[in-house]
Backbone as numpy.savetxt, mean C-alpha at the origin, in Angstrom:
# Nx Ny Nz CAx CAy CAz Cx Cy Cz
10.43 -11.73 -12.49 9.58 -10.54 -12.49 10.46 -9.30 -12.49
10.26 -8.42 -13.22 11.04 -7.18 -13.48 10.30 -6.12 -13.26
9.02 -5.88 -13.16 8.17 -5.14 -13.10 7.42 -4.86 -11.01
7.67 -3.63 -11.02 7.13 -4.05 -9.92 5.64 -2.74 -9.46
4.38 -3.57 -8.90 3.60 -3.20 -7.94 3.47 -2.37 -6.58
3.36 -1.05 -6.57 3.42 -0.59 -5.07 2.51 -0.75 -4.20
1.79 -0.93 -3.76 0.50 -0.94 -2.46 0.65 -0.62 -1.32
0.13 0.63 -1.27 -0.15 0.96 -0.06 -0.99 -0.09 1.31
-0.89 0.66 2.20 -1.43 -0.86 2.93 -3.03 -0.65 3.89
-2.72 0.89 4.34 -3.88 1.02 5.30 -4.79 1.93 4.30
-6.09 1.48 4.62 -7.16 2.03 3.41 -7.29 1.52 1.88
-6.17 0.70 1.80 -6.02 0.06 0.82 -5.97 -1.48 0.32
-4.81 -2.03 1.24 -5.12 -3.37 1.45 -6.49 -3.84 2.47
-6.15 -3.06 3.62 -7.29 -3.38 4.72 -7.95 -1.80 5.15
-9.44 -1.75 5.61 -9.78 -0.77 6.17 -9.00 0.11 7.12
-9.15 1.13 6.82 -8.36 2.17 7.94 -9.23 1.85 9.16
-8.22 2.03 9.83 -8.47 1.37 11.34 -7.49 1.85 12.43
-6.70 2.46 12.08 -5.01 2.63 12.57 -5.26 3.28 14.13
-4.60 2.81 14.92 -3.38 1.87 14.96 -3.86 0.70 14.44
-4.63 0.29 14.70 -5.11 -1.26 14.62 -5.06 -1.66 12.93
-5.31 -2.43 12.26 -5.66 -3.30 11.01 -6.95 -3.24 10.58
-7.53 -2.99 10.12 -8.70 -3.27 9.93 -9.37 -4.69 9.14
-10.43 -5.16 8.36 -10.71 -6.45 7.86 -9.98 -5.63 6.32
-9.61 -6.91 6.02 -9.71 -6.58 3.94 -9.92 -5.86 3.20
-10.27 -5.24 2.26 -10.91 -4.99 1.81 -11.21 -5.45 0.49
-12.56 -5.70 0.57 -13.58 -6.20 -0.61 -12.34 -6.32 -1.81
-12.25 -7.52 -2.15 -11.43 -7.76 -3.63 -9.85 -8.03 -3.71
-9.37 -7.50 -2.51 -8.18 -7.38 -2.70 -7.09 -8.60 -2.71
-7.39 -9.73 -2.27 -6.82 -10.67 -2.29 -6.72 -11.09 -4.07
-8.07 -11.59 -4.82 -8.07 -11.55 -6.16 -7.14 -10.74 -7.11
-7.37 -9.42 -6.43 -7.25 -8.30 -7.62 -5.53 -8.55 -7.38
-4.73 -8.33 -6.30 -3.19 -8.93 -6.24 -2.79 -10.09 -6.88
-3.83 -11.45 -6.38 -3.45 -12.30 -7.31 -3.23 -12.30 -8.94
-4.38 -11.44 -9.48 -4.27 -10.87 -10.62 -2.82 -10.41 -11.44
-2.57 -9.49 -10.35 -1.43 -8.38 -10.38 0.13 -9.42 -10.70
-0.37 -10.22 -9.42 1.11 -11.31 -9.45 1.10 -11.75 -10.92
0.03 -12.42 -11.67 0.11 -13.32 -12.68 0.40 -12.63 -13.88
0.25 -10.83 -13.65 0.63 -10.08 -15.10 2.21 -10.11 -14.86
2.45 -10.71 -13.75 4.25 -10.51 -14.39 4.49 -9.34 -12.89
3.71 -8.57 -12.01 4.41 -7.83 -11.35 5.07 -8.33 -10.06
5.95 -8.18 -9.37 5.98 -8.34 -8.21 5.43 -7.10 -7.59
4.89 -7.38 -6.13 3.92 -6.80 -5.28 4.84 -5.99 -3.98
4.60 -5.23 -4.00 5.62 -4.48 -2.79 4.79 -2.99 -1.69
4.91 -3.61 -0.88 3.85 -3.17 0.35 4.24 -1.99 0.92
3.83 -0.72 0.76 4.50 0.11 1.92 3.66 0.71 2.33
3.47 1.42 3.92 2.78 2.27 4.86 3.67 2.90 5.50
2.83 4.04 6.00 3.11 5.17 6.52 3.32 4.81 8.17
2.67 3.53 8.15 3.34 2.62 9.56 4.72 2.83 10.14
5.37 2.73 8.91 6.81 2.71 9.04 7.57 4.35 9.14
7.07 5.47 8.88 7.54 6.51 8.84 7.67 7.22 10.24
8.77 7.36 10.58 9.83 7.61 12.02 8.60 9.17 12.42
9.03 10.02 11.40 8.37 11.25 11.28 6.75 11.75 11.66
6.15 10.27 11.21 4.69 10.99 11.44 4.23 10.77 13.03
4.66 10.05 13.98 4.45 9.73 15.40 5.06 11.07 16.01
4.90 10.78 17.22 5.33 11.82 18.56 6.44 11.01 19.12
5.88 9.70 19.13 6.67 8.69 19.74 7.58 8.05 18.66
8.59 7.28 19.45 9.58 6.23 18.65 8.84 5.30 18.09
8.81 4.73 16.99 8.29 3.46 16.67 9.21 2.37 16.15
9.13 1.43 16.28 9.83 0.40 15.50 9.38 -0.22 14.43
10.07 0.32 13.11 9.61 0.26 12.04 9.55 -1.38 11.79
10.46 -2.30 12.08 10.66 -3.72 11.77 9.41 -4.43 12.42
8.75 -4.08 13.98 7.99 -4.83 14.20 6.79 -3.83 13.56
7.01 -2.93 12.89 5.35 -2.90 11.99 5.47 -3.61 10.46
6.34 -3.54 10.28 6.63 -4.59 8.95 6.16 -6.21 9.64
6.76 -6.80 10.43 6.28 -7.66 10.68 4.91 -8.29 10.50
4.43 -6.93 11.80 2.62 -7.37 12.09 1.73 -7.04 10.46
2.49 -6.31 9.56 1.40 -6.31 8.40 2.13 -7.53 7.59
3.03 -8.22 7.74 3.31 -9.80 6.87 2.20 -10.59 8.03
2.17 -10.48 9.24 1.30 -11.61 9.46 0.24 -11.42 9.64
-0.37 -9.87 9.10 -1.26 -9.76 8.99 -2.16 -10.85 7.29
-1.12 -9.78 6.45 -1.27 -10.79 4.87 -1.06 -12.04 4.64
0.00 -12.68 5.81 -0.31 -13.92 5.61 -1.51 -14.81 6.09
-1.77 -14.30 7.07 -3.27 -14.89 7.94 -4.86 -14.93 7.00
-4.42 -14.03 5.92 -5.67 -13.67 5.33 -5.23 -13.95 3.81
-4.29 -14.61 3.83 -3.69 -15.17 2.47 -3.52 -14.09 1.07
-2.92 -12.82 1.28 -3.29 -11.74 0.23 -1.89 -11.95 0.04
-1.54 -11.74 -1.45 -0.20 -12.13 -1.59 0.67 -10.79 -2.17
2.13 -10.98 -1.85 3.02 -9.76 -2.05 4.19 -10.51 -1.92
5.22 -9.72 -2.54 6.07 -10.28 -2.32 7.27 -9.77 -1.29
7.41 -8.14 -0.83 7.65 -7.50 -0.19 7.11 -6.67 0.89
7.50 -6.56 1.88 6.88 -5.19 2.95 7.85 -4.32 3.06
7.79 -3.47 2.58 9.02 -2.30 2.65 8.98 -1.55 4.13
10.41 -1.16 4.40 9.94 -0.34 5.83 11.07 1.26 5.48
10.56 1.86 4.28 11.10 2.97 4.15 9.80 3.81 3.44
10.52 4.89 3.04 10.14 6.03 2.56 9.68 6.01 0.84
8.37 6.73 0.15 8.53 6.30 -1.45 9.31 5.44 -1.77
8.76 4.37 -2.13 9.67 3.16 -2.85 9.63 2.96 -4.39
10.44 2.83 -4.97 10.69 2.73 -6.63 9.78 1.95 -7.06
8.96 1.84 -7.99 7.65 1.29 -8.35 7.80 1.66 -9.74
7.04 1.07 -10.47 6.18 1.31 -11.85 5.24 1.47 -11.82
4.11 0.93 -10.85 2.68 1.32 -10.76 2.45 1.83 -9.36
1.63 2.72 -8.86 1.45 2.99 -7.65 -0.22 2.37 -7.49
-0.97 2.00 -6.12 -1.57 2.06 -6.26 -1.75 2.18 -4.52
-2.87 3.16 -4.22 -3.02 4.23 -3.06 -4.22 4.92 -3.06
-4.91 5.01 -1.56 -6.34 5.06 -1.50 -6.17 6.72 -1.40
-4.98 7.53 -1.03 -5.19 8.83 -1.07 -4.35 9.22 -2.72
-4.56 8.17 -3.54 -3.74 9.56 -4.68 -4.48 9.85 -5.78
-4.11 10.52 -7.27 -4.85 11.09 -7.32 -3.94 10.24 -9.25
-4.28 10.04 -9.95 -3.60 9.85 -11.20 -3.54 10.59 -11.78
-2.00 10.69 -12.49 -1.73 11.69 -12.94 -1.48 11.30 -14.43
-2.32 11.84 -15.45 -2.01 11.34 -17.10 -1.47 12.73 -17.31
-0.65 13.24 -17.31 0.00 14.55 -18.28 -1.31 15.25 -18.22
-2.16 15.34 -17.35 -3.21 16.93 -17.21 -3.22 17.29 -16.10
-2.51 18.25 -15.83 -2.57 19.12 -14.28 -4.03 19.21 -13.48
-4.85 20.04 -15.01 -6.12 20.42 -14.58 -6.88 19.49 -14.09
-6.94 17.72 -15.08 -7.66 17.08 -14.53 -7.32 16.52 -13.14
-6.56 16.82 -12.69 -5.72 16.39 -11.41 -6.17 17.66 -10.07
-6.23 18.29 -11.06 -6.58 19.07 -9.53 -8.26 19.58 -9.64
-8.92 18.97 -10.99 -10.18 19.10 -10.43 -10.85 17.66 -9.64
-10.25 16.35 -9.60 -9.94 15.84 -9.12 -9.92 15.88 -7.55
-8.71 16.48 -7.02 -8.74 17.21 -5.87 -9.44 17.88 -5.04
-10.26 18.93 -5.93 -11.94 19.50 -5.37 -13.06 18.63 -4.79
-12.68 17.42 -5.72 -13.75 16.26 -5.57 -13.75 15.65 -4.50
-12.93 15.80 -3.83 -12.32 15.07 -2.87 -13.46 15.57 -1.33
């Protein structure tokens, strides 16, 4: 696989719920499996892991952890959990963004919508 999948994880893989996990969400196990079989590998990242957005210290490794055994318990497949910052991708896919085809405008009327 040369191609790779980004996924976000909270609001995306599973209901926002945070701190906590929330259940699934509707499809997502399929729609990855999907993803795996076009050839992408799957690569997981949250804002779990970002040092910056807490008050407190967190330990980024045991939140990587608890979302692998989260995905594994519920069988959604990936092939990575990243525990950094924007990760190199070809596709993004993220419950807060916004797609961007080369039109500003449609992007930020978009944004209004919101």
């Amino acid at each position: 696989m040369d191609k790779i999948c980004v996924v976000d994880f909270d609001g995306t893989i599973c209901e926002f719920a945070f701190p906590e996990m929330g259940e699934p969400k509707k499809g997502v196990k399929e729609a990855l499996t999907k993803i795996r079989e076009m050839g992408y590998e799957i690569h997981i990242f949250s804002c779990r892991t970002n040092v910056e957005l807490f008050k407190h210290p967190i330990d980024r490794q045991e939140q990587v952890r608890e979302m692998k055994k989260y995905m594994d318990k519920f069988e959604i497949p990936y092939d990575q959990i990243l525990n950094k910052d924007k990760p190199l991708g070809h596709i993004y896919i993220d419950d807060r963004a916004i797609g961007f085809r080369d039109n500003w405008e449609k992007a930020v009327e978009e944004m209004r919508e919101l």
